[in-house]
N, C-alpha and C positions, 0 to 999 in steps of 0.2 A: 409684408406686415412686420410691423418692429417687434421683437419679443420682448415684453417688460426685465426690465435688471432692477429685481426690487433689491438687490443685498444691499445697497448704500443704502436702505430703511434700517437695516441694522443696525443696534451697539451690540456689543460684547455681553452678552449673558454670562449672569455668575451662575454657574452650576451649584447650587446647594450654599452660595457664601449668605452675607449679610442682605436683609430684608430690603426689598425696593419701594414696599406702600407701607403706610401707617395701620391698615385695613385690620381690622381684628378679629379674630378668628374666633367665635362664641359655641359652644356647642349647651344644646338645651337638652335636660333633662327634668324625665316626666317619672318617674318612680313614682309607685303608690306610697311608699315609707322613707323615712329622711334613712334608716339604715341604708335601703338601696341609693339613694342619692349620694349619701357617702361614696360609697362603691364608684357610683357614677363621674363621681367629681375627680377620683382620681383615678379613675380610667381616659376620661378627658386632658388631664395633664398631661399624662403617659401618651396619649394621642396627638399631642401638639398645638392645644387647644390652646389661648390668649387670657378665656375667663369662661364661663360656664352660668346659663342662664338657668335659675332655679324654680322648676313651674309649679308653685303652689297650689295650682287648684286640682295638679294631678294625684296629691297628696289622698289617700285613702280617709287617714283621720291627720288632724293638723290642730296642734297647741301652740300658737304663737309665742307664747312666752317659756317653753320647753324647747319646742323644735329650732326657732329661731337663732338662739345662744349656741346650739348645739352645731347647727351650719357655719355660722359668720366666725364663731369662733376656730383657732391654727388652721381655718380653708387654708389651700395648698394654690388656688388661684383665685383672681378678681371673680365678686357674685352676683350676677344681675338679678332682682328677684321680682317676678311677675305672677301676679296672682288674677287670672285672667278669667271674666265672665262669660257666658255661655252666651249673649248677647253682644258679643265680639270676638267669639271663637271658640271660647274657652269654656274649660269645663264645671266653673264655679258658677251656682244656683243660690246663693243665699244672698243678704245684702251689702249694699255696698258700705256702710261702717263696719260691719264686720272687717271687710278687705282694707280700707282703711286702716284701721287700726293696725293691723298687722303689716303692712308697708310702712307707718310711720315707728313702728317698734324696728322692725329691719333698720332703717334709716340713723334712729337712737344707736341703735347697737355696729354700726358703722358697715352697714353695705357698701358696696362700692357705686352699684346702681339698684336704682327701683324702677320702673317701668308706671306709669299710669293712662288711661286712656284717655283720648281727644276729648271724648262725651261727658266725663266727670273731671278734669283735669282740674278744670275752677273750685270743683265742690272739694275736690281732694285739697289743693292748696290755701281753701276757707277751713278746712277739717285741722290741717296742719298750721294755721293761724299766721300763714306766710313765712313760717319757721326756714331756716336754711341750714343743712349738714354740711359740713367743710367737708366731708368723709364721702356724699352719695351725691353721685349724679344724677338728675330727674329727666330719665327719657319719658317726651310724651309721646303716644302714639295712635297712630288711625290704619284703622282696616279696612278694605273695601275688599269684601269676596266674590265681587258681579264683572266686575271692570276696572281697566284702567282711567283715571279722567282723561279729558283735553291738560295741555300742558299747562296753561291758563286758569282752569281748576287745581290743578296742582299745586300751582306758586301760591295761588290766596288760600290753599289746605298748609301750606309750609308758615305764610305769615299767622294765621290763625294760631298753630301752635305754639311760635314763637313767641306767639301775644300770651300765652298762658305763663311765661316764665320759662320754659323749658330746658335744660341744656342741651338734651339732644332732640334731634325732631327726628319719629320714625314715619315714613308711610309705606304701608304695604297692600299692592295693588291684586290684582288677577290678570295674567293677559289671556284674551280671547283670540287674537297673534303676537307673532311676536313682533311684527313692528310697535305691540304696544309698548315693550319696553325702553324702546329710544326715548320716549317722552319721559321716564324716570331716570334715562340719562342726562338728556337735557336740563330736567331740576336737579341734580346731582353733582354737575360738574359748576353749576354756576352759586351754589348755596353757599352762605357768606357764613355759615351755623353747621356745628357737627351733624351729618344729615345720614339716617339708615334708610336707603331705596330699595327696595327690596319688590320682585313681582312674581307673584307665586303663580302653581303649575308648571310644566312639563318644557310650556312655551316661554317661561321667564326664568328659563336658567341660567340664561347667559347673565341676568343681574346678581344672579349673585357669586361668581366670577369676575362677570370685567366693572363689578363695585372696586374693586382694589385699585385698578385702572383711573375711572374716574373720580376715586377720592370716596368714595363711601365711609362710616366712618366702623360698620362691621357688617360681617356676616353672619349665617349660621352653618354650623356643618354637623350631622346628626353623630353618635356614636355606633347605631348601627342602621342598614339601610332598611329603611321603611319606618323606621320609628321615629315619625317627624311630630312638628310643632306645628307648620305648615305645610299646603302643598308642595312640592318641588322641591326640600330642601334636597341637598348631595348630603353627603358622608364627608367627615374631618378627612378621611383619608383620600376622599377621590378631590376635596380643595386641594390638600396637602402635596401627594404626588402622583396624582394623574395630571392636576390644572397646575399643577407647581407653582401654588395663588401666591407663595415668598415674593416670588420673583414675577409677578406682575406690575407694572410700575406703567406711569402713562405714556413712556415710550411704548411701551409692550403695543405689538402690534398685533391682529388677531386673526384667526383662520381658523373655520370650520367646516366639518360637514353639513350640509342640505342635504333635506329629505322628508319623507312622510312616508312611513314611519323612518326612525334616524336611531334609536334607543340601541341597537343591538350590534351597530357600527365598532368597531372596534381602530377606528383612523383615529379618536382622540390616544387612544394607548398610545400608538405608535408615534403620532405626529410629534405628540407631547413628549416624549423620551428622546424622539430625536432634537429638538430644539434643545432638551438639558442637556445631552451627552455632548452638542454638541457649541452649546453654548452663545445658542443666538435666542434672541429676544422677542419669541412669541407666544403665543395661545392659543389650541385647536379645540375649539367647543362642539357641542353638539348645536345646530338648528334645526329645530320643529318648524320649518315653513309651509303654510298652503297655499299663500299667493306667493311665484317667484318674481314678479316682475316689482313688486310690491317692497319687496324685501331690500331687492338689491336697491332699488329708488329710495329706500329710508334709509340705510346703512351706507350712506353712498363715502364718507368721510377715508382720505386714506389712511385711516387706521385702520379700517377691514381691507388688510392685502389680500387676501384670496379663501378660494372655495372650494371646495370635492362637493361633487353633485349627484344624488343618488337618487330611486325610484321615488318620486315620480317625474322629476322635472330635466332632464338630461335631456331630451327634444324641443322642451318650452325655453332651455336654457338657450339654447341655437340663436332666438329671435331674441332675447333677453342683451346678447350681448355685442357692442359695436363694434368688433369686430373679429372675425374664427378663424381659427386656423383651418386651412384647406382639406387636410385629411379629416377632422369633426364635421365642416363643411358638407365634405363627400359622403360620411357617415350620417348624419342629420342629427347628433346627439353631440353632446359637450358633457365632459364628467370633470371637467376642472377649469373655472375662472379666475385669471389675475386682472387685478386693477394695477394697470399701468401707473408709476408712481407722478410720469410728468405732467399727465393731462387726465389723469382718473376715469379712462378711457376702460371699458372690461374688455377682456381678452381671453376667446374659450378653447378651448383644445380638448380632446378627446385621446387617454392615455389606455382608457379597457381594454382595444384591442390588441396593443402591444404585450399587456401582462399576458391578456388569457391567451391568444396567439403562440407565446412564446413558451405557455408552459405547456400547454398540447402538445407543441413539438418534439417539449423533453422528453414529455413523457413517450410519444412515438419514436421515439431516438434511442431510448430504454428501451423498449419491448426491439426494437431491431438488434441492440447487443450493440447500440451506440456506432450505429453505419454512420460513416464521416460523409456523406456526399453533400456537395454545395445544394443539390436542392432539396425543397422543402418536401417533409414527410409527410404533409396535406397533399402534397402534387395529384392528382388524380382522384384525391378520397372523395367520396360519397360525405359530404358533411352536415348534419341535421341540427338544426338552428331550433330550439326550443323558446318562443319570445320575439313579439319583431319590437321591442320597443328600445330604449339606448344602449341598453347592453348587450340585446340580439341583434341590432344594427350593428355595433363595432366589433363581434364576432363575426359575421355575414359578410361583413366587408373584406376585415382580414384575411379571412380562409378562401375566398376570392382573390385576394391577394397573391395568394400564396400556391393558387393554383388548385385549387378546391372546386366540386361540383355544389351546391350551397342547395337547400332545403329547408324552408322557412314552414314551421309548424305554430300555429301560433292559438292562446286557447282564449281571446276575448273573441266573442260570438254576438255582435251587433246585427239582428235580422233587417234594420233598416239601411244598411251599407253591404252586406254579404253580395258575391257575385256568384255566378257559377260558370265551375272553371272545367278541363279535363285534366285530371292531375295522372302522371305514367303509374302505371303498374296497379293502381285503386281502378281504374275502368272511371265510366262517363258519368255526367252530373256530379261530382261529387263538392262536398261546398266549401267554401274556402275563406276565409276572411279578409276582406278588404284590406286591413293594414297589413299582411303578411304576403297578399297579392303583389301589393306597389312593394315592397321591399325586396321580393322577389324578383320584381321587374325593373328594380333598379339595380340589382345585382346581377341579372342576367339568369336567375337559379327559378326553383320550381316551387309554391308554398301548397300549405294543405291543413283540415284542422286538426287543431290535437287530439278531438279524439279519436281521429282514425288512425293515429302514431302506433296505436298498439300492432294494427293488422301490414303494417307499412314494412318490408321487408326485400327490396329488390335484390337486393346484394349484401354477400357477408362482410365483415370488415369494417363498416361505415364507423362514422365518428357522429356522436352527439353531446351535444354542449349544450345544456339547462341554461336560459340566462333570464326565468323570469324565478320569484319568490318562492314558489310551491318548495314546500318541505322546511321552508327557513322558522327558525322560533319564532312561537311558541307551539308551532303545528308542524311537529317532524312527525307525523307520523305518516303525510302526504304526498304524492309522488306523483310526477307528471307521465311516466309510463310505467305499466307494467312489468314483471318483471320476467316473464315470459317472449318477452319481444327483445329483450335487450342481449340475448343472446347472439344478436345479429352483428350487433358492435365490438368492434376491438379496443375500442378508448372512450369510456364517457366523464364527459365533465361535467362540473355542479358550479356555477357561478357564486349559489347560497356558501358562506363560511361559518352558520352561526346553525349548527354544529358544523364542525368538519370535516363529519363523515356523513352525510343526511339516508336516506331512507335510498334514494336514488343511488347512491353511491355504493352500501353497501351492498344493495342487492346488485351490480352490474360487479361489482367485487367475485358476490357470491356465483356469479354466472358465466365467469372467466374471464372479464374485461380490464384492461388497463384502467384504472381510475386517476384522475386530479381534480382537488381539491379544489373550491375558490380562494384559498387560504393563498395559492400560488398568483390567482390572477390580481386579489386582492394589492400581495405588495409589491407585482409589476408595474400594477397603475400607480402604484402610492410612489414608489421610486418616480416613476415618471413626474407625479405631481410636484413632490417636494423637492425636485429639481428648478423646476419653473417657480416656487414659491421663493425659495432661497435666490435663486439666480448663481448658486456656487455649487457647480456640478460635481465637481471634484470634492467636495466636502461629502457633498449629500451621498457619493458614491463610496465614499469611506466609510459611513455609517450606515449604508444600509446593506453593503454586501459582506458575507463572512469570509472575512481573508483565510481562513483553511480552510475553505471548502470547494472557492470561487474564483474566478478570474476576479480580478479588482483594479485592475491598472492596463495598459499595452503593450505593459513590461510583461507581467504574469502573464499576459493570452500568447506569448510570443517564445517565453522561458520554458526550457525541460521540467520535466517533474524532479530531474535531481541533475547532480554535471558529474562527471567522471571524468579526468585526464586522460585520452591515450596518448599511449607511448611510442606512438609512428615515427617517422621520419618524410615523407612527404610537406613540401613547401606550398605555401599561400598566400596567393598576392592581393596587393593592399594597390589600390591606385595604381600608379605607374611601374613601384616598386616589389623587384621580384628576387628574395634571399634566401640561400640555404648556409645552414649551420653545419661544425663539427657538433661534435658529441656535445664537446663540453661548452658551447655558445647554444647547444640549445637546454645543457643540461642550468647552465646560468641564468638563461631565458624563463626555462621552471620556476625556479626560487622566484624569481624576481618577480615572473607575473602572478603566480601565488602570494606572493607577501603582500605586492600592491593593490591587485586587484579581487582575488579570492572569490568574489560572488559577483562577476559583474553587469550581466545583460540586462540592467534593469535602468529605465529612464529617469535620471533625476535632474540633481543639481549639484555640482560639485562633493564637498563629504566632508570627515572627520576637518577641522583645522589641523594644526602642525603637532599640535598639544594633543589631540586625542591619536592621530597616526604613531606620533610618539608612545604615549602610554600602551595603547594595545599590542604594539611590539616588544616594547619592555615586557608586559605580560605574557606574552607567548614565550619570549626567550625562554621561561623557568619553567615550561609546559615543553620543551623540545626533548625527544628520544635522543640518544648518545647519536646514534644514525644519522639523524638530522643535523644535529650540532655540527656533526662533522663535517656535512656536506655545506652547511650555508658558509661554514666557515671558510672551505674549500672556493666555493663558486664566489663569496660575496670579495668584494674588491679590500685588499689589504689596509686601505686606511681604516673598513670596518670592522676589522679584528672582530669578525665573528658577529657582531652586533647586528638583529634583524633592524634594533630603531636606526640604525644608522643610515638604512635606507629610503626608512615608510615614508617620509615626508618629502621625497626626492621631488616628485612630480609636480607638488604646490610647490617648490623653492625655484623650476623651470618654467614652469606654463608659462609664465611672463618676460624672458629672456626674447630677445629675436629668435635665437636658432626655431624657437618652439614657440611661437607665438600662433604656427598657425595648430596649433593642437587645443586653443583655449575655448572656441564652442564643443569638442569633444570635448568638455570637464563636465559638460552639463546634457547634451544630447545625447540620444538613445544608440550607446554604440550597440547593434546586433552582428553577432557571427554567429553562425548555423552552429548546431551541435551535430556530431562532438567534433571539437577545434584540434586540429593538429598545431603541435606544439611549435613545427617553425614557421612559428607566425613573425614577422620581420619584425624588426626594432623598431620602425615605426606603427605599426599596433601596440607594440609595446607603451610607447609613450601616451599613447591617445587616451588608454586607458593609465596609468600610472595612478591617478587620480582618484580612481573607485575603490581604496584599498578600503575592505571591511565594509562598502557601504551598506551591504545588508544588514549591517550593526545599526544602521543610527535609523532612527524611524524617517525621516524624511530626505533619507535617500532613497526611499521606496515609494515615497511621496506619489505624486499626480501631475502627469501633462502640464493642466490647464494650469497649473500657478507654478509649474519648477519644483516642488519639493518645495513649497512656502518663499519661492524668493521673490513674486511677486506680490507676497501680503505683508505690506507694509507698518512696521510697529511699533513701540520704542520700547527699548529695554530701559529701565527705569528712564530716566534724562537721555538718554541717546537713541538716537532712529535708525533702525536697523530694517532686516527682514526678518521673516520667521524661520529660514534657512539657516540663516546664519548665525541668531542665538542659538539652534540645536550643533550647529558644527562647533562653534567658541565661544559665545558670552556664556551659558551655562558652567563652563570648564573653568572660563577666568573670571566669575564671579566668584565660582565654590574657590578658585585657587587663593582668591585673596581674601576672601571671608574665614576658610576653614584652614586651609593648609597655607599660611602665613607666605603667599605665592611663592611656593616652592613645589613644583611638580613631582619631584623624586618623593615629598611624601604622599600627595594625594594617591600614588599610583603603589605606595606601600599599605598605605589602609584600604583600596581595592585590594591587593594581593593578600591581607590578612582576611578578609570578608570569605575568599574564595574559599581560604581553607577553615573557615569557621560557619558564619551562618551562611552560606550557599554552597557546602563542602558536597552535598547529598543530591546537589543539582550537577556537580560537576561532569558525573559521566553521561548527563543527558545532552548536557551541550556539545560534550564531544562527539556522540554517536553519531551517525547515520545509515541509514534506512538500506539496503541490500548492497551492501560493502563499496557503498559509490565514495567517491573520494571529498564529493562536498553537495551539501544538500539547499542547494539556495532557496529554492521556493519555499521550505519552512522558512528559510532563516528571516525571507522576505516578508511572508507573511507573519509573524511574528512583531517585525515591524513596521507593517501599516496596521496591524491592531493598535501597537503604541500611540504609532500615529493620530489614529482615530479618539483614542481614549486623554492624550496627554498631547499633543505636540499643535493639534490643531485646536482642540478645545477651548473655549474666551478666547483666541486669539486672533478675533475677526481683523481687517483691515482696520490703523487707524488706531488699534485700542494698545494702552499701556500694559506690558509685563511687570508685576515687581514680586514683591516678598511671594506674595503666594502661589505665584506660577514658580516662579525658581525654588522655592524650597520645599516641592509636591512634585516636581519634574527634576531634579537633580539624581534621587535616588536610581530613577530610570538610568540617566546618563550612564551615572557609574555601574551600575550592573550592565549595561551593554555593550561599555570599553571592557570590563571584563570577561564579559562572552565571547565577544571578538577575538580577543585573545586568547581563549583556551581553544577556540576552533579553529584559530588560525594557528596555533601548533598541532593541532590534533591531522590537520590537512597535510600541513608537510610533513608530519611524523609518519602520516599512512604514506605519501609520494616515497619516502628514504626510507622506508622498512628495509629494503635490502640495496646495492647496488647493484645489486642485476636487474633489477627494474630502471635501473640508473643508463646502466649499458643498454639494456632494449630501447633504450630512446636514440 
């Protein structure tokens, strides 16, 4: 089965830049008095609001020719002003000349917009004598609170208003589903007239979201939640920066979660912040679906790239899609669909098992005191499956996997399907439910019902894992077993995240059990998912795991926790080649592979250009102890007269030579040497590494496998086409050098050295230190820099997309603060190596 590579659906998202839709962002305000409306208006500005819709009929008391002046006049933003009757929504009871009147005063007094409806539209513009404001635009508008029409109805509801004059046309629907909404996208994208589509309730909220998308001409977003105009409205701030609605635009492709219920998901937080931080071009919404097959058949366009699939439909999804991946297969549930981009083919996978799998294990790896054996800490456990439906299937499965005895409890009680089974240790007759029978039988394990979980105790130790609803908001007070039985367990888990500690949890806390969260299994699947959605593993793996805390690369799963030099004398051979040193060729060998290589075991792409190898030696030089001095000047080669730059760049000025030509895939390949390295290590290790001086300085030499450290994301630096590698090792250096320091290097690397000792004076002994007197601390320094990484180096910088001003002069800063960290750590390293020369001699 082919996996979809949807990343070529990307462009490069602007994180936070300039606006991608025209779409405007209206927030209504319903205050009883034009006082609080004030208030309101510019709370809405301060919010990010476009213009602010003024609902006159929520008015307590209302003087049109007092209150009106009072609004229109120094507003702080554009004022829609709707004065809306109770026979269209609204809460105004008197008649329609009254409202009249006071819309056509607004209008005199230079509104921006007035709103009138579909049903008096005529009478309104006979009332107004066909008059026309240069100042106000006339939205007319229709509400339908029952349904959505056929599309058909819709387009002759768009010409009808048209026909009244209208400048803008609104319709505002009801969806009964949400496939109703497509059909307000389809009059949407195709209306030749500023058009507000709008479909209220729970199920049409993706319209007023992906309105920006299709061209909408506004939305609404409330100021605080609940306090709506309509059903369904969101909040300015969850358009703002949860949907990150700026940066919606009709490339924006979309993805969300399914479900029923779907409200208490917390995938759009994460999904959505990853796409900003990381600067691609999508949208993770909520879907209220109750038909799935429905859904995906009306949404079928590849702009919906993919899906997260939650209770109820992860076993309907199976059948839903053309074709699954073998493990969801195996499982019978799919918790995440990509549409293939070449033939819009769905493609399901099943990612649950892996999250919640792997964080039971942690958690049992924990209560062991972190036992390193290759096998699984499920091996043997008694494991109790709470749930046979998609997510106690890809639990059941796993822990089978993994060598688990499996126990399927399950508490839907269908008397026209029940079987009767003999379940061990409950004695005979006892009942069982059909679907937790076949699930059992499919995994080889034993099921039983839930309520007899409580008296179920064969063995101490067991494992149980919650994978249906019980306890989740807004009913924590619920729990699937008592808490007298749980005493039997050493690990229980709770699939519910929404709280984090549910009732089940605590109390197996309170009973002496190891607990995990769903909060774990939650963003194991999500990693898995938004892997498959992007198709850029190595990105999504940068952003989703925390470089200090995590393995994040092959490099880190492989790297000490810190490096220490020893000072042996025992030799290590390299290939063929097997050499011992005197003292002073190996005490040479020290400097040299300290200078050049300093933090190396980590897989990248070559490193600093000539220009930064250069500067971060210059800056070490005036960071070197008298001890040091002495000695580099001793060991380094007379033409260096002492100078560390005179070496740092040796290895880029060889790699290309014959003698060394075969050392040029080690510039880039994963050199590994076990710790800790004895220092006579031949001169041909020597050179292979040459090349990694400081690379734990630059963030994408800590970079990722799967693209090199950016040298296979192709991109052009302003006019010229490069890698992303290779702006962070040299264009960045030689643009500042020729923009800022009138390309002369000796000053760039003078106002770093002022910077150190001025504002980053206070930082300086943190750079030097390290952690229990080891001699160099790579994994911080590493990790350090894939945070950069993540935050600044990869960020807009998909394949394909241009760098200019604002990448280089938001990322330059970085540069020069990491050419001078390099530098004070890499004297800080050989100052601790040359404290004394009897550490010198012991070598």
């Amino acid at each position: 089965m082919d996996i979809p590579n949807v990343a070529s659906q990307f462009s490069a998202g602007e994180g936070g830049g300039m606006r991608k839709n025209p779409t405007l962002l209206c927030a209504p305000v319903m205050a009883d008095s034009v006082d609080k409306m004030h208030l309101d208006v510019s709370k809405a500005k301060a919010s990010g609001a476009d213009l602010v819709e003024i609902r006159l009929d929520s008015l307590k008391t209302f003087n049109p020719s007092s209150h009106l002046p009072t609004l229109i006049n120094n507003r702080p933003l554009p004022l829609l002003f709707t004065y809306r009757p109770n026979w269209e929504g609204g809460m105004y009871e008197g008649d329609d000349n009254t409202r009249f009147h006071a819309l056509r005063l607004a209008m005199e007094l230079g509104a921006d917009y007035i709103d009138i409806e579909l049903k008096v539209a005529n009478q309104f513009y006979d009332f107004i004598r066909g008059k026309t404001y240069d100042k106000t635009k006339v939205i007319v508008s229709s509400h339908n609170y029952q349904q959505t029409p056929s599309v058909e109805d819709l387009g002759d509801l768009v010409a009808r208003i048209q026909a009244t004059r209208a400048d803008i046309v609104k319709i505002a629907t009801t969806a009964l589903e949400i496939t109703d909404v497509a059909r307000m996208f389809q009059i949407m994208v195709h209306s030749q007239v500023p058009f507000i589509g709008l479909v209220m309730g729970d199920r049409g909220l993706i319209s007023r979201i992906l309105c920006a998308k299709f061209g909408g001409y506004l939305t609404f977003g409330t100021l605080e939640s609940g306090v709506v105009s309509a059903p369904g409205q969101p909040t300015l701030k969850d358009l703002l920066h949860l949907y990150n609605l700026r940066q919606v635009g009709p490339d924006t492709k979309v993805f969300g979660i399914i479900g029923k219920p779907v409200g208490h998901s917390k995938s759009p937080t994460l999904f959505n912040e990853a796409f900003k931080s990381l600067g691609i071009n999508g949208v993770y919404v909520f879907l209220l679906v109750d038909d799935l097959a429905k859904f995906l058949s009306t949404y079928s366009s590849t702009d919906f790239v993919g899906f997260s699939v939650t209770i109820p439909h992860k076993e309907a999804a199976v059948t839903c899609c053309d074709e699954v991946d073998p493990v969801a297969k195996s499982i019978g549930a799919v918790n995440c669909i990509i549409r293939r981009p070449t033939d819009g083919k769905l493609i399901g996978y099943n990612t649950d098992y892996v999250g919640a799998i792997s964080a039971i294990e942690d958690g049992l790896r924990a209560k062991q005191n972190g036992s390193g054996t290759v096998v699984s800490p499920l091996a043997g456990k008694l494991f109790v499956v709470i749930g046979a439906g998609g997510a106690g299937k890809a639990l059941a499965y796993g822990a089978k996997e993994k060598g688990a005895r499996v126990v399927i409890a399950n508490r839907t009680y269908d008397p026209s399907r029940i079987i009767i089974d003999r379940i061990p240790y409950l004695g005979a007759n006892q009942i069982a439910d059909n679907r937790a029978r076949e699930l059992a039988d499919l995994i080889g394990g034993d099921a039983l019902a839930l309520a007899d979980l409580d008296n179920y105790h064969p063995e101490d130790g067991m494992i149980l894992a919650n994978t249906t609803s019980i306890g989740m908001q807004p009913k924590v007070d619920e729990t699937p077993v008592s808490k007298h039985a749980l005493k039997y367990y050493s690990l229980v888990f709770d699939a519910v995240y929404t709280p984090k500690m549910t009732r089940l949890l605590t109390e197996a806390e309170e009973s002496g059990a190891t607990v995990v969260t769903g909060l774990e299994m939650f963003l194991g699947q999500a990693y898995g998912q938004f892997e498959k959605y992007t198709g850029m593993p190595e990105i999504v793996r940068c952003w989703f795991t925390d470089p200090r805390s995590r393995t994040v690369s092959s490099a880190l799963l492989h790297a000490p926790a810190s490096f220490k030099l020893p000072l042996n004398g025992e030799g290590l051979s390299l290939g063929r080649t097997r050499k011992k040193f005197s003292v002073r060729s190996m005490s040479l060998l020290i400097v040299s592979f300290v200078v050049v290589v300093v933090l190396f075991p980590f897989p990248t792409a070559l490193c600093w250009g000539k220009d930064g190898h250069y500067a971060v030696c210059k800056i070490a030089q005036d960071y070197l102890s008298q001890d040091a001095v002495s000695a580099v000047k001793e060991l380094l080669p007379d033409s260096a007269q002492g100078h560390l730059a005179a070496v740092c760049s040796w290895a880029d000025d060889v790699g290309y030579t014959h003698n060394y030509r075969w050392s040029q895939p080690l510039h880039y390949e994963t050199v590994m040497i076990p710790m800790p390295i004895n220092m006579s290590v031949s001169l041909q290790l020597f050179t292979t590494i040459q090349c990694n001086s400081n690379r734990n300085s630059t963030p994408l030499h800590v970079g990722f496998l799967g693209d090199l450290g950016g040298n296979t994301i192709t991109v052009r630096w302003y006019r010229r086409k490069t890698n992303l590698h290779h702006v962070w090792d040299d264009m960045i250096i030689e643009s500042a050098l020729k923009t800022f320091y009138g390309s002369d290097l000796s000053t760039m690397i003078q106002a770093i050295q002022s910077n150190i000792t001025d504002i980053w004076l206070n930082d300086v002994h943190v750079w030097e230190s390290c952690a229990h007197n080891y001699t160099a601390c790579p994994n911080w320094y590493a990790s350090e820099s894939i945070s950069l990484a993540c935050k600044f180096a990869y960020r807009n910088a998909t394949p394909g997309s241009t760098l200019e001003d604002e990448y280089f002069l938001s990322r330059l800063p970085i540069v020069e603060k990491r050419l001078a960290q390099a530098g004070v750590r890499l004297a800080a390293i050989l100052n601790r190596i040359f404290t004394s020369k009897t550490r010198i001699a012991q070598s």
